[in-house]
C-alpha positions in Angstrom: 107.2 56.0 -126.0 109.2 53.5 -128.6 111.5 51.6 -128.1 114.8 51.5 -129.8 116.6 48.7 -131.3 116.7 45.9 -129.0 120.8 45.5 -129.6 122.7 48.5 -129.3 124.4 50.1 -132.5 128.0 52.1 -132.7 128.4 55.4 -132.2 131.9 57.9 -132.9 133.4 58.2 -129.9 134.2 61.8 -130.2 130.6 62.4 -130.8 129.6 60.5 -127.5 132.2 62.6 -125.8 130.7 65.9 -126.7 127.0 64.3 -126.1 128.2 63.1 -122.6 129.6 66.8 -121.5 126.2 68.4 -122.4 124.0 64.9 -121.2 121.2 65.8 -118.6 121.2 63.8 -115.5 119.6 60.2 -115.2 116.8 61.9 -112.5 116.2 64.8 -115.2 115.6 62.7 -118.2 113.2 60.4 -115.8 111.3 63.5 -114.8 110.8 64.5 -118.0 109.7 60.4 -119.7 107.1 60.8 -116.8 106.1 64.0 -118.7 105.9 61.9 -121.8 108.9 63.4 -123.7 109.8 60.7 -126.1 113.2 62.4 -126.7 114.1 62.0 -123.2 113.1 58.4 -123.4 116.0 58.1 -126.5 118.0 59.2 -124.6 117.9 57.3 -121.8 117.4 54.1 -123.5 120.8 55.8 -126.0 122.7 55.9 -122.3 122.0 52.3 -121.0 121.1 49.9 -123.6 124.2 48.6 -123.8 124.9 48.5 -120.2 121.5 46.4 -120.3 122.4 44.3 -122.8 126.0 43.7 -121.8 124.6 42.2 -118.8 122.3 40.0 -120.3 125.2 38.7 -122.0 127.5 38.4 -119.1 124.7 36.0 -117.3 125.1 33.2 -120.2 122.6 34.5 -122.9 122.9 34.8 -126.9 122.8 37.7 -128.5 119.0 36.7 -129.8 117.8 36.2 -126.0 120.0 39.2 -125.0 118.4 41.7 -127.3 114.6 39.6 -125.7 115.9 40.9 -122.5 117.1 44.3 -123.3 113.5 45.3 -124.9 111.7 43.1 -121.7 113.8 45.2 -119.5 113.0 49.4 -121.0 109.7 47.6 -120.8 109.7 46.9 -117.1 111.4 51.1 -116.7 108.0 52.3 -118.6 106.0 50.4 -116.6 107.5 51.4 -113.4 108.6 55.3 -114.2 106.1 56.3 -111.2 107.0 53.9 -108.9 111.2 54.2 -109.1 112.3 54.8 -105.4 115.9 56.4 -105.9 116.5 58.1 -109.8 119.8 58.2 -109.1 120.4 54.2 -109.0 118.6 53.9 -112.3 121.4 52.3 -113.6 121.8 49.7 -110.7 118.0 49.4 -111.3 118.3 48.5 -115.1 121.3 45.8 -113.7 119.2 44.0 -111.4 116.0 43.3 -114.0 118.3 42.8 -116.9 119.9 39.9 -114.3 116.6 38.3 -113.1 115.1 38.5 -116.6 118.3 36.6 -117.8 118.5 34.5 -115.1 114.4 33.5 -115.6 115.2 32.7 -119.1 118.6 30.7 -118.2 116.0 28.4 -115.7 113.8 27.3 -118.8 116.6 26.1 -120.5 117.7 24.3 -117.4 121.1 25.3 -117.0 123.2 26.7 -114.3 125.7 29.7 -114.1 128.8 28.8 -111.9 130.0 30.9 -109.2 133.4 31.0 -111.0 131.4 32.8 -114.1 130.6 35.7 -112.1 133.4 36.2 -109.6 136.1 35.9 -112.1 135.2 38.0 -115.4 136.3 36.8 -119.0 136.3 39.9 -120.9 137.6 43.6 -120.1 134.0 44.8 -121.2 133.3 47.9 -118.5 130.0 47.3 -118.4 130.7 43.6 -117.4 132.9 44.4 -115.2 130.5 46.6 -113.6 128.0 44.4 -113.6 129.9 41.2 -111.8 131.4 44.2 -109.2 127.5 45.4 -108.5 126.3 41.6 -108.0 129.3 40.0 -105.9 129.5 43.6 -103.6 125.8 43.2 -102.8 126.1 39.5 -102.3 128.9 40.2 -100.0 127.3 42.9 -98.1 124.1 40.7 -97.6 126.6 37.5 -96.3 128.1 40.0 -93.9 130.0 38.1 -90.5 133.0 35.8 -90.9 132.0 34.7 -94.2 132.3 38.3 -95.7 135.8 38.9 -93.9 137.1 35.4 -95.1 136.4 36.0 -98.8 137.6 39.5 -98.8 140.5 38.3 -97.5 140.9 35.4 -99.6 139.8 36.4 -102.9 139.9 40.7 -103.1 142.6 41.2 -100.4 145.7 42.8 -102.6 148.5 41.1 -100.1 147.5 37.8 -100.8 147.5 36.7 -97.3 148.2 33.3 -96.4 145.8 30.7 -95.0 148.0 30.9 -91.6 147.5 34.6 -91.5 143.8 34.4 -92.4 143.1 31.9 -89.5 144.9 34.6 -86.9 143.1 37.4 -88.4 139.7 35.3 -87.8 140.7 33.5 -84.5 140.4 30.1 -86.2 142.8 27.1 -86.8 144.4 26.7 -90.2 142.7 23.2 -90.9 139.3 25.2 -90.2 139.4 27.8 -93.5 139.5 25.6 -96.2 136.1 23.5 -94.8 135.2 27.3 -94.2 135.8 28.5 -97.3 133.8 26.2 -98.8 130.6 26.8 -96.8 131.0 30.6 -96.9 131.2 30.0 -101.2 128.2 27.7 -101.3 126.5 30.5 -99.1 127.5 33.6 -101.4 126.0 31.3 -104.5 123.0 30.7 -102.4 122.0 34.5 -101.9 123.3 35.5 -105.7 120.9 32.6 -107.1 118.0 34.6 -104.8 119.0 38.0 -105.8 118.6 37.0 -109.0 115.4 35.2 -109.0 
């Protein structure tokens, strides 16, 4: 099955519209690539090449290495068509190699992504925005404990509580959450770094 262009192309919006009302599902069009139906294939690479590629740009790449991991990435979907454990997370699926094929090529060039780059997004791209959600929530939910709670709290809590009200919430002293804090951040990098590897 070919691939498409590595970087994705525009589109009219009322077009996509109509296309997206009549679209087969992401477990039908996977069904039918393992049948071989390069249209299907098209499609699917049409639906999330630029979710792909969005990502790869969002984890520090050019556009050149971007486009490199877009292609790398449909590549890695052919190659594992028959092995895919849940259709329906395809797209969560396409996230997590774009990231680690991203992060692989960040590592040659020997430089590092700071925690701020992907808590805090810089653009109001969806797809970013999607992507940063999907990799600090599974971070998160892998931390788990007192870490998880403090971080919620301090960073995604709408209130905007207070450090005195988070210590009373976690049965610690005040002085305690900042050193905290800091630990539970490191942490969070720590298993986002191996997520990605």
């Amino acid at each position: 099955m070919p691939l498409r262009p590595a970087e994705p192309g525009g589109s009219g919006r009322g077009r996509g519209i109509r296309r997206a009302l009549a679209a087969p599902s992401d477990t039908e069009l996977l069904q039918r690539c393992r049948a071989s139906d390069a249209a299907a294939w098209d499609l699917l690479v049409e639906r999330y090449e630029r979710l792909v590629f969005s990502v790869a740009l969002r984890n520090g790449l050019s556009r050149e290495d971007a486009a490199d991991v877009t292609q790398t990435t449909f590549v890695a979907l052919i190659d594992s068509l028959h092995r895919l454990e849940d259709d329906q997370r395809l797209a969560s699926w396409l996230m997590t190699v774009a990231r680690r094929q991203a992060w692989r090529v960040r590592s040659t060039s020997r430089r590092d992504v700071p925690l701020e780059t992907l808590v805090e997004p810089a653009t109001e791209d969806p797809y970013e925005l999607w992507d940063t959600q999907t990799v600090v929530h599974d971070a998160l939910a892998t931390l788990g404990g007192t870490c998880r709670e403090l971080l919620l709290a301090l960073y995604f809590d709408p209130a905007e509580p207070s450090y005195a009200d988070i210590a009373t919430r976690l049965g610690r002293s005040v002085g305690g959450i900042g050193p905290l804090r800091g630990r539970c951040l490191e942490r969070l990098r720590t298993l986002m770094t191996e997520n990605l590897a």
